[in-house]
C-alpha positions in Angstrom: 0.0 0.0 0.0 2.7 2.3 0.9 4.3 2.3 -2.8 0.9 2.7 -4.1 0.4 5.2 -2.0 4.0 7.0 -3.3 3.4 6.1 -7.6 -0.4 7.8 -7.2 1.5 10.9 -5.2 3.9 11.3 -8.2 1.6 10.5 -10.8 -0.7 13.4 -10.1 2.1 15.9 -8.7 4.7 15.5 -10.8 7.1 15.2 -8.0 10.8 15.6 -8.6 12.7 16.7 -11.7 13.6 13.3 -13.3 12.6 12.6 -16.9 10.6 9.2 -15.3 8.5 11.4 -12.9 8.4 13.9 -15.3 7.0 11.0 -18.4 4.8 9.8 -15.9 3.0 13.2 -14.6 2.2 13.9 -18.5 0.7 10.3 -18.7 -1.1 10.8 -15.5 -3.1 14.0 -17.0 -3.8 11.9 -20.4 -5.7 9.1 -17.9 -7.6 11.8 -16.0 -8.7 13.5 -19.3 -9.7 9.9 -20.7 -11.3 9.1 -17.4 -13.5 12.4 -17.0 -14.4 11.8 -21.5 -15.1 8.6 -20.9 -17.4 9.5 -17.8 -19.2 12.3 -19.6 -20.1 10.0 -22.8 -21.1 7.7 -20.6 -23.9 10.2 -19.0 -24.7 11.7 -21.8 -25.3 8.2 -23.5 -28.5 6.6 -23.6 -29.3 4.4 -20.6 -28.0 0.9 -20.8 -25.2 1.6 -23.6 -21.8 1.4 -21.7 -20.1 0.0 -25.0 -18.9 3.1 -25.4 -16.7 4.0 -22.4 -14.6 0.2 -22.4 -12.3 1.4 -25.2 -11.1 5.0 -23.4 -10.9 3.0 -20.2 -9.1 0.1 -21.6 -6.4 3.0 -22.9 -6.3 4.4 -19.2 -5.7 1.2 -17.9 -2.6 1.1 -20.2 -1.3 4.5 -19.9 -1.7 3.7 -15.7 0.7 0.3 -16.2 3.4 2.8 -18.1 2.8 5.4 -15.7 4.3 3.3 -13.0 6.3 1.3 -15.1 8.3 4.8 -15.5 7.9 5.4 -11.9 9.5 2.1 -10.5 12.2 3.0 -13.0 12.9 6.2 -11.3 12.9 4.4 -7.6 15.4 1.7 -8.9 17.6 4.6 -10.0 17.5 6.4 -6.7 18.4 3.4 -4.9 21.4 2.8 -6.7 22.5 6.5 -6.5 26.6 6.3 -5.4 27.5 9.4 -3.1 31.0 10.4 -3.0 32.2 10.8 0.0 34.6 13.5 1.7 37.4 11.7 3.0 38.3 15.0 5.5 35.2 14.3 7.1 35.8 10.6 8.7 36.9 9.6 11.9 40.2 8.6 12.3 40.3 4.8 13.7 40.4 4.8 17.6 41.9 2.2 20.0 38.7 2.8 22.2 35.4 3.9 21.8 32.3 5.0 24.2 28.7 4.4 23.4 25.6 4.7 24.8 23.9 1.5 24.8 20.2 0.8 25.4 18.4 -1.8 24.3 17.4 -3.2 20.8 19.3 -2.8 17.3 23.0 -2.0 17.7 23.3 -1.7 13.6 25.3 1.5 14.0 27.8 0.4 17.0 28.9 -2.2 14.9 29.4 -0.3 12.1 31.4 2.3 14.0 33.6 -0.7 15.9 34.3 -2.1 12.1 35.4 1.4 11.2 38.0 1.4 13.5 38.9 -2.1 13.3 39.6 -1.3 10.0 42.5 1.2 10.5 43.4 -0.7 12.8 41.9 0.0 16.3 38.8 -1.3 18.0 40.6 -3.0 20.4 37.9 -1.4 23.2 34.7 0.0 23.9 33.0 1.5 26.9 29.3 0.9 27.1 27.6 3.5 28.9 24.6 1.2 30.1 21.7 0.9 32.7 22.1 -2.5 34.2 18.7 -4.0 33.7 17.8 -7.1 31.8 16.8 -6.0 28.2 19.7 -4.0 28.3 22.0 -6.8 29.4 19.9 -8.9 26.6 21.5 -6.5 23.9 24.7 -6.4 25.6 24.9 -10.3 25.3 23.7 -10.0 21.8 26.2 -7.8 21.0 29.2 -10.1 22.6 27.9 -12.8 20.2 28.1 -11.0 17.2 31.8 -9.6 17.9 32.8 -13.2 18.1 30.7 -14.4 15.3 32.3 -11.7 13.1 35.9 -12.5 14.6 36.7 -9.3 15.5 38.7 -8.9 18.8 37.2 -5.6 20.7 36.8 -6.5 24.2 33.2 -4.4 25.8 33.7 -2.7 29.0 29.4 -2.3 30.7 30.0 1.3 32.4 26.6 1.1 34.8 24.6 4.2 35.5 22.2 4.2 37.7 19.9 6.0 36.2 19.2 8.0 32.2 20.1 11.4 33.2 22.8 14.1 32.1 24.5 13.7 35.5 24.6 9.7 35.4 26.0 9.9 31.9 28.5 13.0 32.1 30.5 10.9 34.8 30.0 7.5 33.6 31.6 8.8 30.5 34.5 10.9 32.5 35.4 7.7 34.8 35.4 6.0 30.9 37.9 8.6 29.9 40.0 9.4 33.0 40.4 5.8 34.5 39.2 2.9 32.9 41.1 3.9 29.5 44.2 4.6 31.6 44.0 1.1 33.1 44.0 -0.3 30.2 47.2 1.5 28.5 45.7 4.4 26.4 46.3 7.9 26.4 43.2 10.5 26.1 44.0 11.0 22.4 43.2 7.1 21.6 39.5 7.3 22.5 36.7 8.4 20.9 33.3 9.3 22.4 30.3 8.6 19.6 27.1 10.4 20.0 25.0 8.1 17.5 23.0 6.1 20.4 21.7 6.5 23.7 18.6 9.3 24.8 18.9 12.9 24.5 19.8 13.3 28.8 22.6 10.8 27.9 23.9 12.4 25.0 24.0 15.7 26.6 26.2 14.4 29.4 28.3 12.6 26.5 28.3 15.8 25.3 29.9 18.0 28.3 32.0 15.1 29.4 34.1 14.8 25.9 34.1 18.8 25.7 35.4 19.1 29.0 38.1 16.7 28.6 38.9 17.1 25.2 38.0 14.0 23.9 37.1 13.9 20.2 33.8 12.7 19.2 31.9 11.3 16.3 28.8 9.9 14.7 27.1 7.4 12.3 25.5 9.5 9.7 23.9 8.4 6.5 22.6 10.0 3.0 18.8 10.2 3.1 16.0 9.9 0.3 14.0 13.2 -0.3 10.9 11.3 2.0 13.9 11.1 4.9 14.9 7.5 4.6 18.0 6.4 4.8 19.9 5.2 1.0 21.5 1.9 1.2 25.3 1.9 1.7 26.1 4.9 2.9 26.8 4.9 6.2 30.2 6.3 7.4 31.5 7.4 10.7 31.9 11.3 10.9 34.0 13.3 12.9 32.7 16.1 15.3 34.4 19.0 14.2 34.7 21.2 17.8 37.6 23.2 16.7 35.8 26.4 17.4 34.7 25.6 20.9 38.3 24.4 21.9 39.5 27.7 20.1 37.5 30.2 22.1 38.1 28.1 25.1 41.3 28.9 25.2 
């Protein structure tokens, strides 16, 4: 129903620029002009004598299948639209990474963990996490799929006791300051990522990183002009907070 819904949209509005849209708008206004012919022959007719409305409706049926045949052409191209992307912009690959992690898909963590297995980091990641049982569900699912996959970053749970600002801006500071020291890295080899987690919890992320200096980044992705996201393009993006830093000092 819901492509149905989108071919009839673009049919009668013309949306977007493309030649397919464009072929299929102009074949959309030749149905509703056979359509409203068709209907006034057919009042105007005597009553009983509908052999005269099967031939403009037969051609409306056509012009219809075209119609969308053009339109499922233009959606095949949009899906296979390749987006160059701007190098400058990535993250640089990490030795550790802190997430916020709540429960269901973790799509996006594993993406960013790939990234910086990659270029060769990875080797850890903080998970900023309430310690209740769907939670710890996902965290399990996501110990699975690491070893599954073969790749060799160990998860460090970092419990809060509750999804606030505070809970999170020291969860992520004791990430930072001590549990990344323990484990032989200096400030500059961890990454805070801001994809996940509630708004409260990215906020503390938030002041936490920029009070430490931590770098940060996010999972970001090229989007359809309805807001969904195109197929293979995800990529891990670097927070750019040269101008805080600068007026800082």
């Amino acid at each position: 129903m819901k492509r149905q819904a989108e071919f009839i949209d673009a049919l009668l509005r013309g949306a977007g620029p493309s030649p397919e849209l464009l072929g299929a708008f102009v074949l959309g206004l030749l149905v509703v002009e056979l359509v409203g012919n068709a209907i006034y022959d057919l009042l105007a007719a005597p009553m009983g004598n509908l052999s005269i409305i099967w031939r403009p409706l037969l051609i409306a049926a056509v012009l219809v299948s075209l119609a969308y045949a053009l339109f499922r052409r233009d959606r095949q191209r949009g899906a296979g639209i390749k987006v160059r992307v701007d190098k400058s912009r990535l993250a640089p690959p990490h030795a550790g990474l802190i997430w916020l992690l709540g429960p269901g898909p973790f799509d996006h963590l594993l993406f960013a963990l790939r990234h910086h297995h990659k270029g060769g980091g990875g080797a850890h990641c903080w998970l900023v996490m309430q310690d209740v049982e769907l939670v710890r569900e996902t965290f399990g699912q996501l110990s699975q799929r690491l070893l599954a996959e073969g790749m060799p970053t160990r998860l460090h749970p970092v419990y809060i006791p509750q999804l606030d600002v505070e809970a999170a801006y020291g969860a992520v500071r004791s990430a930072l300051e001590r549990e990344a020291a323990e484990e032989g890295l200096e400030p500059g080899n961890v990454i805070a990522d801001i994809t996940g987690g509630t708004k409260p919890l990215t906020a503390g992320m938030l002041l936490a990183a920029l009070t430490t200096g931590c770098a940060m980044e996010y999972v970001e992705s090229e989007r359809d002009a309805r807001g969904e996201p195109l197929p293979d393009t995800l990529r891990v993006v670097l927070v750019d907070t040269k101008f805080y830093l600068a007026e800082d000092k």
